[in-house]
C-alpha positions in Angstrom: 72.1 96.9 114.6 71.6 99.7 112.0 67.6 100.0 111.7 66.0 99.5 108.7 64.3 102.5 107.5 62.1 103.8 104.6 63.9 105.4 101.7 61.5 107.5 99.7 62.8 109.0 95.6 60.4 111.1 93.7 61.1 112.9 91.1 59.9 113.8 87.3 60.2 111.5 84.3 63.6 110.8 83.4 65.3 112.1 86.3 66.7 108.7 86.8 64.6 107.5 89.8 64.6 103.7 88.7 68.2 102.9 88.2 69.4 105.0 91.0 66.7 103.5 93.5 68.0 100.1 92.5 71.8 100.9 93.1 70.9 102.2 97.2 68.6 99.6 97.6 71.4 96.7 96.4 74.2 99.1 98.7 71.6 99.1 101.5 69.9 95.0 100.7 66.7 96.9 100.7 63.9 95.8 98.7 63.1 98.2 95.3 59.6 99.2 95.1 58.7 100.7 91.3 55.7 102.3 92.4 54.8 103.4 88.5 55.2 99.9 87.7 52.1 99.3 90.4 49.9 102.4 88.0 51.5 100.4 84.9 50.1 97.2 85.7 46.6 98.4 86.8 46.8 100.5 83.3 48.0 97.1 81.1 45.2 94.8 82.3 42.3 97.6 82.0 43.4 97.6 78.8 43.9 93.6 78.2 40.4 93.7 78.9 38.9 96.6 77.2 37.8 98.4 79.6 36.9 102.3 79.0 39.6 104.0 80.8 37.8 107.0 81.5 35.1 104.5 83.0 36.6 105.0 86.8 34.1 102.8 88.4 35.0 99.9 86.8 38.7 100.7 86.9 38.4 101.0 90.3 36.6 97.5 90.7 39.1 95.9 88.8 42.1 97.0 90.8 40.3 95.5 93.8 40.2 92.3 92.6 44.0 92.3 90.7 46.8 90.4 92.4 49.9 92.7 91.7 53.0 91.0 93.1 57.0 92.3 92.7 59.8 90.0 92.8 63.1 91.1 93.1 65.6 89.4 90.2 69.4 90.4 90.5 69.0 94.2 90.0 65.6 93.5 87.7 62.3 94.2 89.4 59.4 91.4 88.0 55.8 92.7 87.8 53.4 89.9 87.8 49.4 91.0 87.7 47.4 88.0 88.6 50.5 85.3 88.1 51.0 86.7 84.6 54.9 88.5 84.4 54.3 91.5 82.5 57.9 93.2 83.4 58.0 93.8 79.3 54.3 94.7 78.6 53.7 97.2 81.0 56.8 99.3 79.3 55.0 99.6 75.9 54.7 103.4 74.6 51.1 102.8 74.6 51.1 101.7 78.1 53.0 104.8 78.9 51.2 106.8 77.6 47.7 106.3 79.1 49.2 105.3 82.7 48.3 109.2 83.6 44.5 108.6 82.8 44.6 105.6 85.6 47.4 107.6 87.9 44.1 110.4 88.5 41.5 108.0 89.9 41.4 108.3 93.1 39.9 105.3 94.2 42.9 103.6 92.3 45.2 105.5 94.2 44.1 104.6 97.9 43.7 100.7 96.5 48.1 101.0 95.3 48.9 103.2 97.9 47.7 100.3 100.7 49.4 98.1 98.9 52.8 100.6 98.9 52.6 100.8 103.0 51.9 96.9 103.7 55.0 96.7 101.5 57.1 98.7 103.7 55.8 99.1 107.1 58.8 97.3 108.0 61.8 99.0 106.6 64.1 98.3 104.1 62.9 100.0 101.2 64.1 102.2 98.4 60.3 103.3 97.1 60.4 105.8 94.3 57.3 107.2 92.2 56.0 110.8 92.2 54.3 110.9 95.8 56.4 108.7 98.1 57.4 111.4 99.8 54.3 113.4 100.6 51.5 111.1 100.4 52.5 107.0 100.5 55.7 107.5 103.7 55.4 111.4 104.5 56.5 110.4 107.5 59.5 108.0 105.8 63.0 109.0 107.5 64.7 110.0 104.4 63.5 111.3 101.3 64.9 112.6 97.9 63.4 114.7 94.7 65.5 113.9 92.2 65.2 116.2 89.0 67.2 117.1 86.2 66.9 119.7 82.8 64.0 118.4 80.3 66.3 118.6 77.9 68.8 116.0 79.5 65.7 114.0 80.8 64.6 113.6 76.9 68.0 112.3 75.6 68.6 110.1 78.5 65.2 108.3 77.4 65.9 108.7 73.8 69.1 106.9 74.6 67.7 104.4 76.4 65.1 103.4 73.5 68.2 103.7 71.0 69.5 100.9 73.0 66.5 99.0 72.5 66.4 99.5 68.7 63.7 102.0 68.6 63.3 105.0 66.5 62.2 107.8 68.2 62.7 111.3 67.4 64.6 113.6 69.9 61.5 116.1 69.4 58.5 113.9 70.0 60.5 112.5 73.5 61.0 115.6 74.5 57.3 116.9 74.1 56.1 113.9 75.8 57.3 114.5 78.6 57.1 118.4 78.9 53.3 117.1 78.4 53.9 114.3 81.3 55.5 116.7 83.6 52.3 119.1 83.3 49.9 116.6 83.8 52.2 115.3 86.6 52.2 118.6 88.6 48.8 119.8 88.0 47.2 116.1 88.5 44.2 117.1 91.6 45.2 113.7 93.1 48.3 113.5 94.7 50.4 115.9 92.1 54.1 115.2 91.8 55.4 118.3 94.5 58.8 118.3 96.4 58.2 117.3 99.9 59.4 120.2 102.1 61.8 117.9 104.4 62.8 116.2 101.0 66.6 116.4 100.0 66.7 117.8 96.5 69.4 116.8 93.9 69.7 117.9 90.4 70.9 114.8 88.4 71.6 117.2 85.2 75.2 116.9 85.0 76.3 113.9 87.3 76.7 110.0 86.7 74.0 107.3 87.8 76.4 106.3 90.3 77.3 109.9 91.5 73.9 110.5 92.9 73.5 107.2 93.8 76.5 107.9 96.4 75.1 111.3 97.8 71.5 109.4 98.7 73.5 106.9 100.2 75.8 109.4 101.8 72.7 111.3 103.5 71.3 107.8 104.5 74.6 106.6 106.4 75.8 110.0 108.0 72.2 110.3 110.2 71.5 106.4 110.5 75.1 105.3 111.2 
């Protein structure tokens, strides 16, 4: 029997982490894990409630006592804080946009990232984020950085809210997340870095699909 193992993505924004972890986990019939979504949720309900987002003692208090659960739909990942689905709210621009803010409390960390290990101390997971690889599984038997131009990472998301029927300028995605990517790797907790065993792949000029194939490629040839 083929063992079920750990498969750890991180990566930038936009590099395509999401819909690439969900194709190898549905080749594989792993179990997705949208760690962000985890950072997201904690984010959404601080803010449901008010709560001072620079206040990290009470952030922290609150994560403790928030149910986070992820159910797997078809190829759609369901976040529900505290039995409230909040797949849709937790993808708001506002949300977004302070997620970094909660992502640098430490204590908020350690709470998601024991929730991230419980999840796959069995196997069978496809967990992507920004520190899979080097903090959450450092020890996970394959990992991946994916990463792609900014420039290609800002039209792929300007795309993708096109297709929702939102107006966004080029410009203003593209500075968000040249903004994102600095706070991302200059964050003092748990910054997004390449893990040095991590398999790199530059996602600039190939299909969803194509990369999809080298991960799971790399996965079969040394766990045949």
């Amino acid at each position: 029997m083929r063992k079920k193992i750990v498969v750890a993505i991180d990566g930038p924004a936009g590099a395509g982490k999401s819909t690439i972890a969900k194709i190898v986990a549905r080749e594989l019939g792993y179990l997705y894990i949208d760690t962000g979504a985890m950072y997201r949720a904690i984010t959404w309900k601080a803010m449901a409630n008010k709560i001072d987002l620079r206040d990290e003692r009470k952030i922290v208090e609150m994560s403790k006592k928030t149910g986070i659960k992820l159910v797997q739909s078809d190829d759609n990942l369901k976040i529900f804080v505290d039995g409230k689905n909040v797949s849709e709210k937790i993808r708001s621009e506002n949300i977004t946009k302070n997620t970094n803010t909660i992502a640098a409390i430490q204590g908020v960390r350690k709470i998601l990232r024991d929730k991230q290990r419980l999840l796959g101390r069995n196997g069978g997971v496809v967990m992507e984020g920004r520190d899979i690889g080097t903090a959450v599984f450092p020890a996970a038997e394959k990992k991946f950085y994916l990463d792609a131009k900014p420039k290609e990472r800002a039209v792929r998301r300007w795309s993708e809210l096109k297709a929702k029927g939102k107006r966004v300028s080029l410009k203003k995605i593209a500075e968000a997340i040249r903004k994102r990517d600095y706070r991302d790797i200059h964050r003092g907790i748990s910054p997004l870095k390449k893990a040095k065993d991590a398999i790199v792949i530059d996602s600039t000029s190939l299909t969803q699909r194509q990369v999809a194939q080298k991960i799971l490629d790399r996965i079969t040839e040394s766990n045949g």
